[in-house]
N, C-alpha and C positions, 0 to 999 in steps of 0.2 A: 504494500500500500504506500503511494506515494502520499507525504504528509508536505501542506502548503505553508505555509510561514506568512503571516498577514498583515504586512509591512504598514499596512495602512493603521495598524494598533501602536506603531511608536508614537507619536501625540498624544496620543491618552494616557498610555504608559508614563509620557514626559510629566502630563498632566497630576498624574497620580502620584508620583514620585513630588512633583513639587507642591502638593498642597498636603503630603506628608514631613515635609521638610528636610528633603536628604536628596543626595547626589543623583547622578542620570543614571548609575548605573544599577540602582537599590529596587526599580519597578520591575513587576514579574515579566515574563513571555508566553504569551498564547502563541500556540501550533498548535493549529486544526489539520482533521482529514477526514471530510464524510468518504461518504459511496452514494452509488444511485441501484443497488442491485437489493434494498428494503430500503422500506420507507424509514426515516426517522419519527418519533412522534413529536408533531407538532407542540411552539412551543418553545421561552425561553429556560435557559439553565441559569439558577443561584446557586453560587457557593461562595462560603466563607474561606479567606487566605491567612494561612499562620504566616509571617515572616522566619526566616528561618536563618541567621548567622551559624557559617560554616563552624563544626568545632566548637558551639555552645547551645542555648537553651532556647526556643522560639521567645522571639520579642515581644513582651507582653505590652508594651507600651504602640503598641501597630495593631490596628484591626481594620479588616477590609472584608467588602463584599462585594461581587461583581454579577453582573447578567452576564450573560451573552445568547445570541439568537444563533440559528440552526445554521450558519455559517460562520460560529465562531468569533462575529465582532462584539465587542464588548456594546452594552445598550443603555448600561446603566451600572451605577457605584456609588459604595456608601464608603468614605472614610473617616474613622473615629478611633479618638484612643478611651479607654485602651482596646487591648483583644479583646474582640469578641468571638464566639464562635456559633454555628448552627441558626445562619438565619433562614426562616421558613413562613411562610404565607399563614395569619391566622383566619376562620371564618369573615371576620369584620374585612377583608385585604389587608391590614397591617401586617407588617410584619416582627416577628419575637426572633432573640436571641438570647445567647447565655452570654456574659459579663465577668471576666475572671472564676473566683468560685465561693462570691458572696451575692452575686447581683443577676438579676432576666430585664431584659429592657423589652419595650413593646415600639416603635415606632413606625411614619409613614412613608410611603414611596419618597417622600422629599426629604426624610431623613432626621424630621422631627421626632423627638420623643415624645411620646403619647403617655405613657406609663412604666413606674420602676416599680422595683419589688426586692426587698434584698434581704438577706439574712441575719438576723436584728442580732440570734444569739453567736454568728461568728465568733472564733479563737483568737483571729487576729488583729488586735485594736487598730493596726496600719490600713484593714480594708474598711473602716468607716470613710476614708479621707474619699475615697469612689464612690462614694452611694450621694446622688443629688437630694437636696433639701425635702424634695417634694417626694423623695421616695417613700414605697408603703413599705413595713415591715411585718417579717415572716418569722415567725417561733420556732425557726430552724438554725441551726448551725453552717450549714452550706448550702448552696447551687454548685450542681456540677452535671455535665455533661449533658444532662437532655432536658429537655419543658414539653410535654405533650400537651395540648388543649384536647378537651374531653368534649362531648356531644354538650355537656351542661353549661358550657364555659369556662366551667372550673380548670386548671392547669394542674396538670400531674406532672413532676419532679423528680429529682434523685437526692439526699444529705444524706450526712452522715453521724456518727457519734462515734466517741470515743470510751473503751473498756478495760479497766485496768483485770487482766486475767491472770491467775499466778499459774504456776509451773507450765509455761507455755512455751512449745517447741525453741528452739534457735536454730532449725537447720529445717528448710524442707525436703530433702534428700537424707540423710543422717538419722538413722533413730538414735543412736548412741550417743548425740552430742546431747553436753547438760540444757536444762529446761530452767527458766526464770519467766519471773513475771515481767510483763508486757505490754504496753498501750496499744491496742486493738483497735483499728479505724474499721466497723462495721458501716453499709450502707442501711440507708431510711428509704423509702419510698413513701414521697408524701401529697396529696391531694389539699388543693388550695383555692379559694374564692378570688375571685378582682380585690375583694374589698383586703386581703390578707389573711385571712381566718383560717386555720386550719379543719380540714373537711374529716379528712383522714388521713393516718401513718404508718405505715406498718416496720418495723422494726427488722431486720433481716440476719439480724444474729438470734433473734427469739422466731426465727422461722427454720435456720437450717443451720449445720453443724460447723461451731465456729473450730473446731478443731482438725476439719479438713483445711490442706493445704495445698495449694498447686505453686507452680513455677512462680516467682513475684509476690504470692502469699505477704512473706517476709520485707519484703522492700519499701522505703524508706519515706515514695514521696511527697506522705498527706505532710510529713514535715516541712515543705517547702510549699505545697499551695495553701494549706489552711492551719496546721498546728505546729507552729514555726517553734514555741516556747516549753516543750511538753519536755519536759528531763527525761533522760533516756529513749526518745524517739520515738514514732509511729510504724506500726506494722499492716500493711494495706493488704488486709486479708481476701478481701471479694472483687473488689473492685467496678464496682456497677458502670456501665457506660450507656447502660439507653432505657427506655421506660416507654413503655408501648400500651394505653387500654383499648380493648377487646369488648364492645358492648354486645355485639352476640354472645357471647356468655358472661359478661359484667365479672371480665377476666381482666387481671393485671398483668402483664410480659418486663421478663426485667433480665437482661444478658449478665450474667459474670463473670469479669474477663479471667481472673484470676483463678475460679471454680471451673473453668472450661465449661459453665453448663449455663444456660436459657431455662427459667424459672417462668409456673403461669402457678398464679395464685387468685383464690374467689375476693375481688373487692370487698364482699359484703363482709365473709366472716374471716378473710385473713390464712385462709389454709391453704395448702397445698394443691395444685391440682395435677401437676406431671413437672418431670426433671427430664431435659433434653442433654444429653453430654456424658462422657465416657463413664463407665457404669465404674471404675477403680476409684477406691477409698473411700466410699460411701457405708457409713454407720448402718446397720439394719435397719433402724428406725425409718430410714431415708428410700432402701431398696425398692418400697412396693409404689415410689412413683416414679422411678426410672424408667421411659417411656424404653421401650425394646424396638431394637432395628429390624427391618425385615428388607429382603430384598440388596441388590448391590450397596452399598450404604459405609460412607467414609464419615466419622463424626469430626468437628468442626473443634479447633483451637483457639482460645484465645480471641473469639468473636467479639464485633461491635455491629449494632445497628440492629437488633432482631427484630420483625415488625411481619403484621399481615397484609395477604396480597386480599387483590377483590374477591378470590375465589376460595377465601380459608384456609390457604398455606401459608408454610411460615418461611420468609427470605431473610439472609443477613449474609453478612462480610463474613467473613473467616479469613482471618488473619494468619493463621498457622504457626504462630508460633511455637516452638517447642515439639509437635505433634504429640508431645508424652506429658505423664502425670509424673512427679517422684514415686517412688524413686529411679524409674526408666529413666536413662537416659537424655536429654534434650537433642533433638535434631538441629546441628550444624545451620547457621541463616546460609551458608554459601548453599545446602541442599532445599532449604524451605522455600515453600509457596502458599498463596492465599488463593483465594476460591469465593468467589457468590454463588449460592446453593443455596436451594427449595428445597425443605421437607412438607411433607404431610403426614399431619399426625390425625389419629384417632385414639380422640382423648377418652373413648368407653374403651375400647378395647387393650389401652397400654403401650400403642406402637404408634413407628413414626418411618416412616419411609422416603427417600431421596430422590428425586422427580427429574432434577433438574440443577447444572453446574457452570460456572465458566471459571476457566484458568486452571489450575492443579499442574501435575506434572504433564512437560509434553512442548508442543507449539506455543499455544496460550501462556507459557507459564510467567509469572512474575511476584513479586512479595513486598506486601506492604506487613511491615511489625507493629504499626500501630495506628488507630483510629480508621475511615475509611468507610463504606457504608452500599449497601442496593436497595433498590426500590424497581417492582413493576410496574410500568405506567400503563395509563386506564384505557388510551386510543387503541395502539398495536399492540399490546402486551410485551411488549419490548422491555429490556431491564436498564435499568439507568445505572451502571457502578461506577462508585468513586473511589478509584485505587491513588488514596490520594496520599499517602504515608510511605513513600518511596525513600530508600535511603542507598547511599552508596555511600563505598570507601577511599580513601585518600588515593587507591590505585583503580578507584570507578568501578570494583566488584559490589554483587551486590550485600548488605549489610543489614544487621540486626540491632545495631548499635546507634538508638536513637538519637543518646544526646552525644555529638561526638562527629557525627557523617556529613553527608553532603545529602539535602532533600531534595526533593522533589516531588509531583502527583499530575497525576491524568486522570478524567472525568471520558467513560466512554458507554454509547448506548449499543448494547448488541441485541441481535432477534433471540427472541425466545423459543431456538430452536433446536435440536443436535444434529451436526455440532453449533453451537450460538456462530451466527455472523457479525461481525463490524457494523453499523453504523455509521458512527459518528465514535471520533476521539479527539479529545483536548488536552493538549499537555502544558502543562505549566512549571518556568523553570525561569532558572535564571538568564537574563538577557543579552547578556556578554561572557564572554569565554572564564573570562579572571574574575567574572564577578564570584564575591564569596560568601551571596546571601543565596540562601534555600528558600525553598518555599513548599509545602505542605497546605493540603485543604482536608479541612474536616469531613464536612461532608456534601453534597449537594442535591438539590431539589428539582423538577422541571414543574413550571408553572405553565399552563395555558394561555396564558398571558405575560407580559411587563407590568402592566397594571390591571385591579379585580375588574371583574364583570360585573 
């Protein structure tokens, strides 16, 4: 596939770089490449841009968002500091996004703010200085990574809490290494009015076994986005990345990244309804809602984005990391790939079956380690993936080492077909050779429009 280079984006690029306030060379690169052999669906693309300095931590002080239309040219953009991430179309046409990991912002195609919301009981007294006068507060600890709006209005979230637990692992490979007590960053799932009121919460260390650990389990880094001051450190046991309601069944979807498994639990009473993800290290208690595979069936790693299509399956990223539980082994990032993959599960009967995939090993193959996201679109049923968590190494292999690499991301729609065909691909990258800023997208949406109906 021949990809076009769309010269006519350097003015905007120049544009966006100077009402960022930084040199010619810091604005991203769009390169596109449709086809005409499936249709595209109709229709521009939003996604949010991480900044990304080669060799450190994305720029929290840079947040952008851009359209682009079915060729690629940019249509429309939002720049604000700071990061933001996951802007998405709500019922009213505004549009919401997340705000570091105390704040959701609501604003208009013009870029006005409409509405805040921010996390009244945050850890870190530094994130009050980000939250505007007229923000509402929420009897939460954090925002982090997703905001569903519900059929009610109401916005469904992700926080967290912290648990001081004693004799708690220090190795998740290792039985042998000693056990001490522990600061415990479990996920919340929380349900929220406009007015800030809490609706509902459900607690996710009083749902499942905080004593399971996967790969990252143990890792460090609720100390750096929200519990900077906690003596002896945070241990990011689950790690929740996306939050999905299911009003055909007045069901809650909640991905963890950490648990390797996709959780659906009843709104009303808070229970369990099935566990999607490698049936290893799970407590008995836990075994009889391990949905069971049937059929050719490869389970998914280190997933973000889990979410329903129109017809009742369930799509997400799979990220691959790892491919193993402790204490197997970790798969090598030079061997790993990611995959967007459909199951269908049948929640009476326990099982879940794999329908549908792009990328794994093979032609397709490629790997994002972190964030990244699919969604089917409503027109063609065509999938929209955001393999937008690319990384490479100082000798341009590919790499697993997020904070450290060289980023980059591409946003691509393929047929919903086997094998899927191309569309449409967008890559996003840095715009000069020497430059040595990365860039990373969350995730992305297609709207039927630039602006609501």
């Amino acid at each position: 596939m021949m990809f076009r280079c769309l010269q006519q984006l350097l003015p905007l690029c120049l544009l966006l770089c100077f009402t960022a306030g930084c040199d010619s060379g810091t604005a991203p690169d769009f390169t596109s490449a449709p086809t005409l052999s499936v249709n595209p669906n109709p229709g521009v693309t939003l996604f949010g841009l991480m900044r990304w300095p080669d060799g450190g931590e994305p720029d929290e002080s840079f947040g952008l968002a851009v359209a682009v239309d079915e060729a690629g040219e940019v249509v429309w953009y939002r720049r604000k500091d700071p990061l933001f991430e996951d802007p998405h179309r709500l019922a009213n046409g505004n549009l919401i996004a997340l705000v570091g990991y105390n704040r959701v912002e609501e604003f208009d195609m013009l870029g006005n703010r409409v509405a805040s919301w921010h996390a009244a009981d945050h850890p870190n007294p530094e994130a009050d200085a980000l939250v505007p006068e007229d923000s509402i507060p929420v009897a939460i600890e954090t925002f982090h990574h997703d905001v569903h709006e519900m059929p009610s209005g109401n916005l469904l979230t992700l926080s967290t809490e912290m648990r001081v637990i004693d004799d708690y692992p220090s190795s998740v490979s290792d039985e042998a290494a000693p056990r001490a007590a522990a600061n415990v960053i479990g996920d919340v799932v929380v349900e929220f009015a406009r007015d800030g009121s809490i609706v509902h919460e459900w607690k996710l260390m009083d749902m499942l076994d905080v004593g399971r650990l996967g790969y990252e389990s143990l890792g460090a880094i609720w100390g750096q986005w929200a519990y900077v001051d906690v003596e002896g450190g945070t241990k990011d046991w689950s790690h929740a990345n996306s939050v999905y309601f299911d009003p055909a069944t007045d069901s809650i979807l909640v991905s963890l990244r950490h648990q390797e498994a996709v959780i659906s639990f009843s709104r009303e009473t808070g229970e369990l309804n099935w566990i999607l993800g490698s049936h290893e290290g799970w407590a008995e208690a836990w075994t009889p809602f391990l949905l069971q595979p049937e059929g050719e069936f490869e389970w998914q790693f280190h997933q973000h984005a889990a979410e329903l299509t129109a017809s009742g399956s369930l799509i997400l990223f799979d990220n691959g990391n790892n491919r193993a539980l402790p204490p197997d082994p970790p798969l090598d990032a030079a061997d790993s790939y990611s995959r967007a993959v459909e199951y269908v599960i049948d929640a009476q009967r326990g099982t879940v079956r794999q329908v549908w995939s792009h990328g794994g090993p093979g032609e397709q193959v490629y790997y994002s380690p972190f964030i990244s996201e699919a969604d089917q679109l409503p027109v063609t049923g065509n999938v929209l993936i955001t393999d937008g968590g690319r990384v490479s190494d100082e000798l341009g292999g590919q790499s697993g080492q997020i904070v450290g690499g060289h980023h980059w991301g591409r946003i691509l729609e393929v047929s919903h077909t086997e094998p899927p065909e191309t569309v449409f691909e967008l890559q996003v990258g840095s715009r000069l050779p020497d430059q040595r800023d990365g860039w990373a997208i969350y995730r992305s949406e297609r709207l039927s429009g630039l602006y609501p109906d």
